[in-house]
TIRO-2110 file (N, C-alpha, C; in Angstrom, 1 decimal):
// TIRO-2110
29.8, 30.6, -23.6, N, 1, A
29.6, 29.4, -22.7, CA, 1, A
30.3, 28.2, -23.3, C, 1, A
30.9, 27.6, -22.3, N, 2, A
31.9, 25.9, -22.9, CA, 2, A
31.0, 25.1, -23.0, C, 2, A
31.2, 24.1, -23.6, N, 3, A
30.0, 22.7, -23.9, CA, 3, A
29.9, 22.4, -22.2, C, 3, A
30.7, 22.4, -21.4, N, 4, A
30.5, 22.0, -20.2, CA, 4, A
29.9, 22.6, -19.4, C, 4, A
28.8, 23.9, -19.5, N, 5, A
28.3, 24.5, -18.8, CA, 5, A
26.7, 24.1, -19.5, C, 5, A
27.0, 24.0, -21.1, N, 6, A
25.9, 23.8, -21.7, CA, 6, A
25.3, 22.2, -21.3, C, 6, A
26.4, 21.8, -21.4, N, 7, A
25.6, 20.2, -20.6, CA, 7, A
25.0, 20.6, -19.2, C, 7, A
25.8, 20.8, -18.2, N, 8, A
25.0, 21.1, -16.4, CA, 8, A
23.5, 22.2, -17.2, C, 8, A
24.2, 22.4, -18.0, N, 9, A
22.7, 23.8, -17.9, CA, 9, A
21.0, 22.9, -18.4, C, 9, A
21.9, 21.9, -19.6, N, 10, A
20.6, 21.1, -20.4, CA, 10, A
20.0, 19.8, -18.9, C, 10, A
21.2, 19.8, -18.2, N, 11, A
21.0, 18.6, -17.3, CA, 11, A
20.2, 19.1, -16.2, C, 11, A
20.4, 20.2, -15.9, N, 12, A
19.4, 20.9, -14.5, CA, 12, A
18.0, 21.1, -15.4, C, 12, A
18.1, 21.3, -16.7, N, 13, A
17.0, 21.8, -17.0, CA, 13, A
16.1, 20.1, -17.3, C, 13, A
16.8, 19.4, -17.3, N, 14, A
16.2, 18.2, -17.5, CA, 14, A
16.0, 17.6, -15.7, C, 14, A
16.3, 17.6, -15.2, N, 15, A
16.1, 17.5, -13.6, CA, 15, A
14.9, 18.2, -13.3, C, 15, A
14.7, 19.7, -13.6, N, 16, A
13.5, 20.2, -13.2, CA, 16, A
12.5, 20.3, -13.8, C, 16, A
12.6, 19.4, -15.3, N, 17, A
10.7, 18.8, -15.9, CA, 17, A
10.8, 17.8, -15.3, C, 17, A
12.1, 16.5, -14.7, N, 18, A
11.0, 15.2, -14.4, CA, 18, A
10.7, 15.6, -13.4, C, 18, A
11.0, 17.2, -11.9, N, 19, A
10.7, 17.0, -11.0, CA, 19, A
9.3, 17.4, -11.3, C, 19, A
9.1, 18.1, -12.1, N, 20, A
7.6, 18.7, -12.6, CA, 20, A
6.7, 18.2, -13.0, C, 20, A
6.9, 16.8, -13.8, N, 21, A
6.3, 15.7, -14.5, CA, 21, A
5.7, 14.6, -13.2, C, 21, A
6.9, 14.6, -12.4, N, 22, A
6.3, 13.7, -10.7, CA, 22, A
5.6, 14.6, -9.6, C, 22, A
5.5, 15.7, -9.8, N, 23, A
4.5, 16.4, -9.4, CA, 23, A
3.6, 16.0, -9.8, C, 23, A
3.2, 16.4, -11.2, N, 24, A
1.5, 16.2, -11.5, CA, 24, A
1.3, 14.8, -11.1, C, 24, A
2.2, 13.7, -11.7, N, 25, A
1.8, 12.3, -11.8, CA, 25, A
0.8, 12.4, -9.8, C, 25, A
1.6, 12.8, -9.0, N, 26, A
1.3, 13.0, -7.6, CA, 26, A
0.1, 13.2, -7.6, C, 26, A
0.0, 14.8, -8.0, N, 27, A
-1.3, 15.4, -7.8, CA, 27, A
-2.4, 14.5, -8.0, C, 27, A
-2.2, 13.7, -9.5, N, 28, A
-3.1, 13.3, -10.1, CA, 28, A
-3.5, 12.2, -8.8, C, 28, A
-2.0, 11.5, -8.5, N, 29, A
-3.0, 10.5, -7.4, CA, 29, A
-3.2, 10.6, -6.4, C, 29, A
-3.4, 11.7, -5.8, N, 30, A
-4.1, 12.3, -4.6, CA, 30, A
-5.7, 12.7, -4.8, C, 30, A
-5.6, 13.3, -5.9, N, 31, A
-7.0, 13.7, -6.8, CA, 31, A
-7.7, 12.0, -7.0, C, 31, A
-7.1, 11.3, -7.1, N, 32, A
-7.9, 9.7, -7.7, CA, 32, A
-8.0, 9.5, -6.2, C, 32, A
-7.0, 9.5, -5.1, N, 33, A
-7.6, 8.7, -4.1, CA, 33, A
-8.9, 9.6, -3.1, C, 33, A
-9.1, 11.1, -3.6, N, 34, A
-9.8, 11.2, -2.5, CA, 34, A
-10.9, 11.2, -3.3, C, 34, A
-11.3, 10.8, -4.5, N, 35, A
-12.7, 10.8, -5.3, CA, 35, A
-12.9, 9.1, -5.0, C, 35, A
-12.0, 8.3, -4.6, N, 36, A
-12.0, 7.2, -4.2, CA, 36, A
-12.5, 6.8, -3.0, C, 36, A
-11.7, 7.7, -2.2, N, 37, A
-12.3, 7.7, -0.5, CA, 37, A
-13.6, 8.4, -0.1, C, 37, A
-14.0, 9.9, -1.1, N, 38, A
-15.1, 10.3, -1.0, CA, 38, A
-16.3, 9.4, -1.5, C, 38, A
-16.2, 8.3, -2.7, N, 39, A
-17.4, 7.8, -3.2, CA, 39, A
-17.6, 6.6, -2.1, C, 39, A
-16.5, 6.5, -0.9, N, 40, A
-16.4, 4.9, -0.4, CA, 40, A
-16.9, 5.5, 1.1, C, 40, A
-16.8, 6.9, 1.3, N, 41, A
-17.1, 7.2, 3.1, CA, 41, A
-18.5, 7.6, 2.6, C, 41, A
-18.9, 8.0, 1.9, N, 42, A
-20.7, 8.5, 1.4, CA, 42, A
-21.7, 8.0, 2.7, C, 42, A
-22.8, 8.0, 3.1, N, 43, A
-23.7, 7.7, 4.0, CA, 43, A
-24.2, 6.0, 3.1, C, 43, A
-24.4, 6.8, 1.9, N, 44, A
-25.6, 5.9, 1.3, CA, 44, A
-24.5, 5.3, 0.1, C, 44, A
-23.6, 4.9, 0.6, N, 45, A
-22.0, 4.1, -0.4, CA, 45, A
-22.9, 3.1, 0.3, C, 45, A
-23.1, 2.1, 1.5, N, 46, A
-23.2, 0.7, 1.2, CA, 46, A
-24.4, 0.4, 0.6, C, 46, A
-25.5, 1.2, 1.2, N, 47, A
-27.0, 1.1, 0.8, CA, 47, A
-26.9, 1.0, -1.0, C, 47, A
-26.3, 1.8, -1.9, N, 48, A
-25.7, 1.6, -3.1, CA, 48, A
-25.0, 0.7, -3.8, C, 48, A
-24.4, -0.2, -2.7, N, 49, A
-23.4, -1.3, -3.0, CA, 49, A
-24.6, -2.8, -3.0, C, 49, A
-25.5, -2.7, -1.6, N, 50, A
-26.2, -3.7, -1.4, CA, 50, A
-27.1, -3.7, -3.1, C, 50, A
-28.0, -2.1, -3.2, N, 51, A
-28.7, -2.3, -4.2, CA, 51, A
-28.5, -2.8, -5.3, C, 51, A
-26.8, -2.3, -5.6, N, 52, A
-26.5, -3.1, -7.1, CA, 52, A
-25.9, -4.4, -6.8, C, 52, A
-25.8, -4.9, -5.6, N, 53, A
-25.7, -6.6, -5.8, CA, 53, A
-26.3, -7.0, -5.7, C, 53, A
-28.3, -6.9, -4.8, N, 54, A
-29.5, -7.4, -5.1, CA, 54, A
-30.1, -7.1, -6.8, C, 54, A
-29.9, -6.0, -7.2, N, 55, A
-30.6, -5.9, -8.7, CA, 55, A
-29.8, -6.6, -9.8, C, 55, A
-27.9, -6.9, -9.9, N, 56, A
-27.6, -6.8, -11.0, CA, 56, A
-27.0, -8.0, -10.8, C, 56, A
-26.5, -8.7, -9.7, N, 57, A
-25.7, -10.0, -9.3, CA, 57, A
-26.3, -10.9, -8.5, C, 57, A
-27.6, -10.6, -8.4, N, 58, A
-28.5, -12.0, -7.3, CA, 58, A
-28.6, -13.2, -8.4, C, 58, A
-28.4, -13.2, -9.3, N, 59, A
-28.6, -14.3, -9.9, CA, 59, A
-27.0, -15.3, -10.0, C, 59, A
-25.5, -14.5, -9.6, N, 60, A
-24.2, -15.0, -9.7, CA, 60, A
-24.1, -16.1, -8.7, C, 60, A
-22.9, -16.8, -9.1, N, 61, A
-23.1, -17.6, -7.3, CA, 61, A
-21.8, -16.4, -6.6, C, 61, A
-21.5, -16.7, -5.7, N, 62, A
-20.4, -16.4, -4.3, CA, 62, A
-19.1, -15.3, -5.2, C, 62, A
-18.3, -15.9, -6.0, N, 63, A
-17.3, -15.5, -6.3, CA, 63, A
-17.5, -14.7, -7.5, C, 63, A
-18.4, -15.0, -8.4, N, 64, A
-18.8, -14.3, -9.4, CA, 64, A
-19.0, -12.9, -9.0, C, 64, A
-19.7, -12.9, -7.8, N, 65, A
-20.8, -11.6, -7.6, CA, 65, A
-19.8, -10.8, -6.7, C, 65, A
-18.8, -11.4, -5.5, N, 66, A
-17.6, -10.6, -5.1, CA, 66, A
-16.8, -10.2, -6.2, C, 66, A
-16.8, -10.6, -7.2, N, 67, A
-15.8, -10.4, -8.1, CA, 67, A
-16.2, -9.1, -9.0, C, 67, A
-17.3, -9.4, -9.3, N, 68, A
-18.4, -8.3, -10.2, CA, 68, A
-18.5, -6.8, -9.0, C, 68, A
-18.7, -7.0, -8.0, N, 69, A
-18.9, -5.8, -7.2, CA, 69, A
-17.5, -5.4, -6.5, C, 69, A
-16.8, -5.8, -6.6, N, 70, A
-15.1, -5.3, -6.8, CA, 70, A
-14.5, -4.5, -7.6, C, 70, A
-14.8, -5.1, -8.9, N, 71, A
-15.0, -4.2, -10.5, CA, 71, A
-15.9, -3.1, -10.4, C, 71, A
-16.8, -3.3, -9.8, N, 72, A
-17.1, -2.0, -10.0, CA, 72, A
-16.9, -0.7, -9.0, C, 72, A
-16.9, -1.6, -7.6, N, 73, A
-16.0, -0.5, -6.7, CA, 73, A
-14.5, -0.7, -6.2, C, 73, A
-14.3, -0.2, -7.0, N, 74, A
-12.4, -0.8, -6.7, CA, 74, A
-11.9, -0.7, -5.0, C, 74, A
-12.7, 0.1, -5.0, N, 75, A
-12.2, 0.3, -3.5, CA, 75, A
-12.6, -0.6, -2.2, C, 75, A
-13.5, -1.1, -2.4, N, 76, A
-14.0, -2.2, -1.7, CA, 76, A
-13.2, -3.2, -1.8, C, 76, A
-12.6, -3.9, -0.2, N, 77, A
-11.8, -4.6, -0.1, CA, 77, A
-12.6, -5.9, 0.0, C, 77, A
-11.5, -7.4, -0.2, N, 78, A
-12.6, -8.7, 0.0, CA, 78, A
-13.4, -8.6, 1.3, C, 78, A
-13.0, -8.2, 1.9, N, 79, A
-13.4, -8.8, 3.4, CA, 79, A
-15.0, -8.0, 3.3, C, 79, A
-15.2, -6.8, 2.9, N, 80, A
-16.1, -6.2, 3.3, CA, 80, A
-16.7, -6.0, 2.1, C, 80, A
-16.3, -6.5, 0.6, N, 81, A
-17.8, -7.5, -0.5, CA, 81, A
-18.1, -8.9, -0.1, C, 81, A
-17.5, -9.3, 1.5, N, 82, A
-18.0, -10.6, 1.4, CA, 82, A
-18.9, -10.3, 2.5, C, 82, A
-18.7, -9.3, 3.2, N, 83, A
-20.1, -9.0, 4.2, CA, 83, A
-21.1, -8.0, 3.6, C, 83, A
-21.0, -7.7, 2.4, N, 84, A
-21.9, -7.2, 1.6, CA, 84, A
-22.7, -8.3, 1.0, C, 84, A
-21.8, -9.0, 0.5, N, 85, A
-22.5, -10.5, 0.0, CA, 85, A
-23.5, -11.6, 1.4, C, 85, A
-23.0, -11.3, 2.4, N, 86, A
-23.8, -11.8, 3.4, CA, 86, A
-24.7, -11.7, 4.2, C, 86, A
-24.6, -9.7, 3.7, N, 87, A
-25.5, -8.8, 3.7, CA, 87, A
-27.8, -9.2, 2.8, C, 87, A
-26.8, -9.5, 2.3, N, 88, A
-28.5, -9.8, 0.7, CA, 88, A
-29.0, -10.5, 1.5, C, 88, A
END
C-alpha cells in the first residue's frame, strides 16, 4: 500500500467513528426528549407540578417560585408555570 491509500484509508476510517459518535450523541437525545415528554404528557404531571408549588414554594414571591418550578421541570415552559402559579 502507498502512504496515499493509507491516508484515504485512516481518513474513511476517521469519517465512520464521527459518523458513529453522532449517532449515539442523537440517540441519546431522542432518549432525553421522550423521558422529557413522557414525564410532561403524564395524567397526574400538573396535579404534581401544583403539589410541589403549594408544599415547597408557597412561601416565594411570583418569580422566585416560576423560577424554582422551572428548575425542577425543565420542560415546563413560562407561559404555563405562570398558569400553574395562578393555578394555587
Amino acid at each position: 500500500m502507498s502512504l496515499e491509500q493509507i491516508i484515504y484509508l485512516l481518513f474513511i476510517i476517521f469519517l465512520l467513528f464521527s459518523l458513529y459518535v453522532k449517532s449515539k450523541k442523537i440517540e441519546h437525545l431522542e432518549a432525553r426528549i421522550k423521558q422529557l415528554s413522557a414525564r410532561s404528557s403524564g395524567d397526574g404531571s400538573e396535579d404534581e407540578r401544583l403539589l410541589y408549588l403549594r408544599n415547597h414554594l408557597a412561601e416565594l414571591d411570583k418569580v422566585k417560585a416560576i423560577k424554582a418550578l422551572r428548575k425542577r421541570y425543565p420542560e415546563l415552559s413560562l407561559i404555563e408555570a405562570n398558569e400553574l402559579w395562578q393555578q394555587r
